[in-house]
N, C-alpha and C positions, 0 to 999 in steps of 0.2 A: 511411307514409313516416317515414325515422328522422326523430330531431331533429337540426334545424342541414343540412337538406338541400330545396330548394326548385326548383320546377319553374319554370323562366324564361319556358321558349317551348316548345309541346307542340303535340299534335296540338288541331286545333280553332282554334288561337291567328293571327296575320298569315301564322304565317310557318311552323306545321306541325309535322310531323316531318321530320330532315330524314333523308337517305338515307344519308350519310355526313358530319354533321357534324364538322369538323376546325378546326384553327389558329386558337383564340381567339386575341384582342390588343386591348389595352386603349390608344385611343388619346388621350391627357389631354386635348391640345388642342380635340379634338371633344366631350370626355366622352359617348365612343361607344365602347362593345364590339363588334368585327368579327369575326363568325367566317364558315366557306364552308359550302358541301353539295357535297361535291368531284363526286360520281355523280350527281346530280341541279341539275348544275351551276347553283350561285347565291351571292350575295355575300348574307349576314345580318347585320344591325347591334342595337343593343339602346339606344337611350338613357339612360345613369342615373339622370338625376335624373326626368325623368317617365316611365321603363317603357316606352314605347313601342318596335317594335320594326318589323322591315320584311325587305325579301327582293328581291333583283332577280336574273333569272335571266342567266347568263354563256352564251356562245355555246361553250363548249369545258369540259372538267373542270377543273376551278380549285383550287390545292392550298393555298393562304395567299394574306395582302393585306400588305403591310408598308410602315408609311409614312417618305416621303424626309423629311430633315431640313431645314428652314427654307421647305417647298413645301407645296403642296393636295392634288397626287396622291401615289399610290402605286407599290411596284411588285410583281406579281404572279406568280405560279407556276404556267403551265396546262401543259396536256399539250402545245403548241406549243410550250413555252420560257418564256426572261422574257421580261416586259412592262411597260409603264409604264400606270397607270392614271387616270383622271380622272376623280373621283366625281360629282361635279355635273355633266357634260357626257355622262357614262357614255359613255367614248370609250378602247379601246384602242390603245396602239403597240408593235406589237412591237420588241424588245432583240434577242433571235437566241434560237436553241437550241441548248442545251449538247450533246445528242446527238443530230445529225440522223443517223447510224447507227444509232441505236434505234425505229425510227418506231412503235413499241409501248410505249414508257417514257411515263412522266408526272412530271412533277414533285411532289413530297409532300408537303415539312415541312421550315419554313424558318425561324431564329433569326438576330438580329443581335449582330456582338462589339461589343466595347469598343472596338475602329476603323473602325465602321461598316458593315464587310464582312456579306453575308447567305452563312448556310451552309445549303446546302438539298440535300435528298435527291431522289431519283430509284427510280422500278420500275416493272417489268413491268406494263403496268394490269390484264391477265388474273392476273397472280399466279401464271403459271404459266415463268418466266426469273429467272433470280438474275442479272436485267441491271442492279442499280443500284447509285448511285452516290453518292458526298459531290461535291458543288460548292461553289464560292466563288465572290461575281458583286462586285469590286473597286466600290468608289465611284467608276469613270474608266467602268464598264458593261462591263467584258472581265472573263470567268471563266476558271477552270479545275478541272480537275477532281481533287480530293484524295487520294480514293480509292474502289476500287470491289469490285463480289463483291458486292452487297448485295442479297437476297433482296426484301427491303421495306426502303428508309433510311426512319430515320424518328424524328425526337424531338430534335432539338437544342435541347441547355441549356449555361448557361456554370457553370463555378465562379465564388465573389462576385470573383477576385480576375480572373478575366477567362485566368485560363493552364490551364483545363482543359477542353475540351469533350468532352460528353456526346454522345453518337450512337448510334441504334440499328437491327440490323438484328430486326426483328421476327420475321421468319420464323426465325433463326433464335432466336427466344429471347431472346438478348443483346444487354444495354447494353455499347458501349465507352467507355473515356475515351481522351483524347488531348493527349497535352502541346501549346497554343496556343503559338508564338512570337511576339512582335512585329510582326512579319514578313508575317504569316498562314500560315506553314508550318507542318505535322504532323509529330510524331515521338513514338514511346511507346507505338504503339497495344497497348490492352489491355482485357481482359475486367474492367468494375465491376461489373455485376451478371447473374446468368443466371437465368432464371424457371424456375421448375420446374411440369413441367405444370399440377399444380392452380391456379397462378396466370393462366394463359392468356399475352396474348404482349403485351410492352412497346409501347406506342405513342409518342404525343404528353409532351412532359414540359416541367416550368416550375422555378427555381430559389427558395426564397424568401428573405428577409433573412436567414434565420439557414445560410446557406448547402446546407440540405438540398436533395433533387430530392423534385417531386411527380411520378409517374408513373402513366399511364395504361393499364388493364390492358385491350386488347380479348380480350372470350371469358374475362372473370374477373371485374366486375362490380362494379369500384370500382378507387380510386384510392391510393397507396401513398406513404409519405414514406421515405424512408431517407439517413441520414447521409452526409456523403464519403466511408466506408468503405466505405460499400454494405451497411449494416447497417438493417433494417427497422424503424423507428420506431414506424411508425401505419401502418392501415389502414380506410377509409373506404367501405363497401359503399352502391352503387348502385342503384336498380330497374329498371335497365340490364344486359345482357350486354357488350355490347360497348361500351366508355369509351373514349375516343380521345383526349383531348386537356385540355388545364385551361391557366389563365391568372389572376393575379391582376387586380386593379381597382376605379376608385372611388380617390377623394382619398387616401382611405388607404393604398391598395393593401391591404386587408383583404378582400376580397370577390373567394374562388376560383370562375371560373365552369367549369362540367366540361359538354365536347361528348360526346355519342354518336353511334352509327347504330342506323338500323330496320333496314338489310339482314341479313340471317342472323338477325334476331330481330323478324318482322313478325307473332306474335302476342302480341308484349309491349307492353304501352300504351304505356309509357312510354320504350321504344326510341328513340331519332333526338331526343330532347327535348334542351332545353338546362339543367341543373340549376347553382344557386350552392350552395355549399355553406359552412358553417364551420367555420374549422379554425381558430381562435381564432391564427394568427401572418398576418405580413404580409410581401407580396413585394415584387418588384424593380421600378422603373421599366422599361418596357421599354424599348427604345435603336430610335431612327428610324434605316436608311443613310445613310449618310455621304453618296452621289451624286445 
């Protein structure tokens, strides 16, 4: 194992391997790290200060957890739609679904702006439809949908200053950015970064203080920084193939934690694990919804 890279939750451990481990998120107020197993649907949490760690399985595939501002629950991303969640009662309510015309879509991978708004992706769960989509779910609980054509959405990050998101459609390769207005309207869209095979395909991604993107390589085996430019910084290899996802956390926000999966790599130990990793800089608070 390199240095500065650490195995949080593995096989053997409460909570395993997970199948598709996705959507860290560090929540202060709990000093709980929350990530899903979207395929082998279950909510995982990590406590910081004593390691302890846990696993409750979800009744549907679960694609993020993201918690409401000044409230206990959350609100969540399954293949049914949005949801509102309550951790201690482990009690869902459905919101509605963005596309009851897709009964095959699922919901992915979901960030919060700087006005509270969640922008979450959508796709085909076979992988085999370039059915998906950008959503926007308002702090009033009415969404719409931003824009679509997307193979896999998947990855939203913001710029520090909050007017640039980050979105990616995976399959094909490509990060976009997209001019944020006030508003919550899009306009701008454009190619930041495109992967070149030997890198495999953009996933999950997190912003950190110094306004760089960390991104997550699935089917490439680590994790990538690259400037606003879109100019490759660092790069951070895994005992993983497929990397899915990272998120800062901990008082400092010093402490990156990096999701994988076991699927497509279930003779590799360390597959579907949860690793921390150090990358010596420090990320962003992450932002509750607004509703």
């Amino acid at each position: 194992m390199a240095a500065g890279i650490r195995i949080v939750a593995r096989s053997g451990s409460q909570i395993g391997r997970d199948r598709l481990g996705e959507g860290p998120i560090w929540v202060p107020e709990r000093g709980t790290l929350f990530w899903v197993d979207i395929e082998a649907p279950a909510l995982n949490w990590l406590d910081l200060a004593s390691g302890e760690t846990g696993r409750r399985p979800f009744p549907e595939p679960l694609g993020w957890i993201i918690p409401r501002a000044g409230r206990r629950d959350f609100i969540v991303g399954l293949k049914s739609g949005f949801a509102t969640y309550d951790f201690e009662a482990d009690r869902l309510v459905p919101i509605g679904d963005p596309e009851p015309d897709y009964p095959d879509n699922r919901l992915n991978d979901a960030k919060v702006d700087f006005a509270g708004r969640i922008w979450a992706g959508s796709m085909h769960q076979a992988e085999t439809a370039v059915s998906g989509s950008l959503h926007r779910l308002d702090p009033d609980l009415t969404w719409k949908r931003m824009d679509g054509a997307y193979g896999v959405a998947n990855g939203p990050t913001f710029s520090l200053d909050g007017r640039i998101i980050y979105h990616s459609d995976s399959a094909a390769r490509t990060v976009y950015a997209f001019d944020l207005a006030q508003d919550g309207t899009l306009s701008g869209k454009r190619p930041f970064l495109r992967f070149p095979d030997e890198w495999g395909w953009p996933d999950g991604m997190t912003t950190d203080a110094e306004g760089c993107l960390w991104i997550a390589h699935w089917g490439g085996g680590r994790i990538s920084r690259v400037d606003p430019e879109g100019r490759l910084m660092r790069a951070v290899t895994l005992p993983a193939p497929n990397i899915t996802s990272c998120a800062f956390a901990g008082d400092g926000l010093d402490r990156l934690f990096v999701t994988s999966a076991s699927r497509g790599a279930e003779g590799v130990p360390e597959a579907g694990a949860l690793f921390e990793v150090d990358v010596g800089v420090r990320g962003l608070l992450p932002r509750a919804f607004g509703g």
